[in-house]
C-alpha positions in Angstrom: -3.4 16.4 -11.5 -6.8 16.2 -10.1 -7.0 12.5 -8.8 -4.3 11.3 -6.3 -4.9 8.1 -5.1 -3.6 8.6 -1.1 -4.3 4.8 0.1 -4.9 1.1 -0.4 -8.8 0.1 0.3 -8.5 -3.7 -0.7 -7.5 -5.7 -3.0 -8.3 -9.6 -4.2 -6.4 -12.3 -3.9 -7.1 -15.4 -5.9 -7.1 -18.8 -3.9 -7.9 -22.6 -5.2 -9.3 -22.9 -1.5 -10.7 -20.4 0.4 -11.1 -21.7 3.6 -7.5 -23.0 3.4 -6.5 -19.2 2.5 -8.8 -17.9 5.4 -7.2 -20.4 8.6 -3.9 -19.3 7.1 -4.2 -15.7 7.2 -6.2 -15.3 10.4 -3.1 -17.8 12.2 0.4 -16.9 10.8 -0.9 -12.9 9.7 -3.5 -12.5 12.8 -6.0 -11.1 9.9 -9.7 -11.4 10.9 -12.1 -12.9 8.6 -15.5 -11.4 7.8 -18.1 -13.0 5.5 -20.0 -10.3 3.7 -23.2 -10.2 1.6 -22.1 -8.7 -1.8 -25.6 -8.0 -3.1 -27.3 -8.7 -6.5 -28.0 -12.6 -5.8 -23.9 -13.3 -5.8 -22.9 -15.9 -3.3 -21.3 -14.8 0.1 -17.6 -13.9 0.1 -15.0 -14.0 2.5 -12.5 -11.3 3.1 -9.3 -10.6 5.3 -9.2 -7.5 7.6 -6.3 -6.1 9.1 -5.5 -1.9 10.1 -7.5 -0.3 7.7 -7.5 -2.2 4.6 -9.1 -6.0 4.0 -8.5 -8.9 1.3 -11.1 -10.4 -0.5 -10.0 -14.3 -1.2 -11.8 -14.8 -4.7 -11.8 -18.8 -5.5 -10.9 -19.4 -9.3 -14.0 -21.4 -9.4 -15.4 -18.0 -9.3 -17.0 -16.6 -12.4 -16.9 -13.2 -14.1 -20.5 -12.9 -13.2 -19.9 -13.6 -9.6 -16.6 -11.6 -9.2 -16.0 -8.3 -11.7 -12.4 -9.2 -11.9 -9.0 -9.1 -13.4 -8.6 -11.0 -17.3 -5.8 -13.5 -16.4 -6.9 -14.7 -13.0 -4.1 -16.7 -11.1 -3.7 -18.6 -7.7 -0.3 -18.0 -6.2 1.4 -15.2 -8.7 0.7 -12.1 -6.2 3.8 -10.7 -4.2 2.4 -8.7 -1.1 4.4 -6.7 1.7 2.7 -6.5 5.2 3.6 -4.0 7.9 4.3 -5.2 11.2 5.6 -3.9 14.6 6.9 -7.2 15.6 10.8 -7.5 15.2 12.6 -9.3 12.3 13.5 -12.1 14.8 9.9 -12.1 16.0 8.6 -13.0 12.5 11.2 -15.7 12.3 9.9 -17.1 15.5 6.6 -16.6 15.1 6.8 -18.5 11.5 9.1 -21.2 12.6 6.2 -21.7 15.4 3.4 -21.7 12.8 5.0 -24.3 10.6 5.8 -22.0 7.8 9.0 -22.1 5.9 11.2 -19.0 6.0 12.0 -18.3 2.2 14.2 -15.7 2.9 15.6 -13.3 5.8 15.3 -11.0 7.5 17.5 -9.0 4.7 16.8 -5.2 4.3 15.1 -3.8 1.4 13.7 -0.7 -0.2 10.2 -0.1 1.2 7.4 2.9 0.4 9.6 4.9 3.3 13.0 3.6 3.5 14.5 1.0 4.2 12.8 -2.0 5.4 13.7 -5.5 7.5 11.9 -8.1 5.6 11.3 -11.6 6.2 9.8 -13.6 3.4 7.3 -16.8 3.3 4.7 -18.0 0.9 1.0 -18.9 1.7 -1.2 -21.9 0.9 -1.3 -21.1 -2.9 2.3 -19.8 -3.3 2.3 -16.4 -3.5 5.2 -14.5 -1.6 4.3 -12.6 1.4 6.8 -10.3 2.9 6.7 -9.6 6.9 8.4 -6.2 7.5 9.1 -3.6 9.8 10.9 0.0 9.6 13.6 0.9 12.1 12.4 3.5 14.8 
C-alpha cells in the first residue's frame, strides 16, 4: 500500500458552547487555545493545542458553509484518549481539584501500545475523555 497514514494532525470536536469547551480544556487538560483565521470570509475559529496535534471546537450553530464537516454533527458523542505523564493518582487529584467528576478509575485498558492506566471523565458537552499513562 502506497498511503500509510503515520499520525494524528487534528481533529474537530463539536461543542454547543465554545468558550465553555475552550476554559475547560485549557484548565483540567492544560491545552492552549489559539484563535486562527480560516480564510475565504469564514468567521474565526478556535482550536485546542497540545504536543503536536490541536482540536478545533466547531459550535453546532456552525454551518456546512462555515465548517466542511461531518453529515450527522453531534455535541457530546466523541470518546477521546489523552496521553499524559502524570500518574493515575495524579489525574484523580488533579480532577477532584478541578471540580470534575471521576467516571471511572484508574482501571487498565488496552491502548495503541499496551496496556494503559486510564482514568475517565466527561467535558462540558458529555463526551468521555480518558486520561492515561503507560507504565515505564
Amino acid at each position: 500500500m502506497s498511503v500509510i497514514v503515520t499520525a494524528l494532525d487534528h481533529l474537530v470536536l463539536n461543542v454547543r458552547d465554545v468558550e465553555i469547551s475552550a476554559r475547560w480544556y485549557q484548565k483540567v487538560l492544560g491545552m492552549e487555545r489559539r484563535d486562527f483565521d480560516p480564510g475565504q470570509g469564514k468567521p474565526p475559529r478556535v482550536s485546542m493545542v497540545f504536543g503536536h496535534q490541536k482540536i478545533n471546537l466547531r459550535p453546532l450553530t456552525a454551518d456546512k458553509v462555515e465548517w466542511f464537516t461531518a453529515d450527522h454533527e453531534t455535541a457530546g458523542s466523541d470518546d477521546l484518549c489523552f496521553l499524559t505523564t502524570a500518574s493515575p493518582d495524579e489525574v484523580v487529584r488533579h480532577l477532584q481539584a478541578c471540580g470534575v467528576a471521576i467516571a471511572e478509575g484508574p482501571v487498565a485498558k488496552q491502548g495503541a501500545r499496551g496496556v494503559l492506566a486510564s482514568v475517565y471523565c466527561r467535558d462540558p458537552d458529555g463526551s468521555l475523555i480518558e486520561i492515561s499513562s503507560y507504565s515505564a
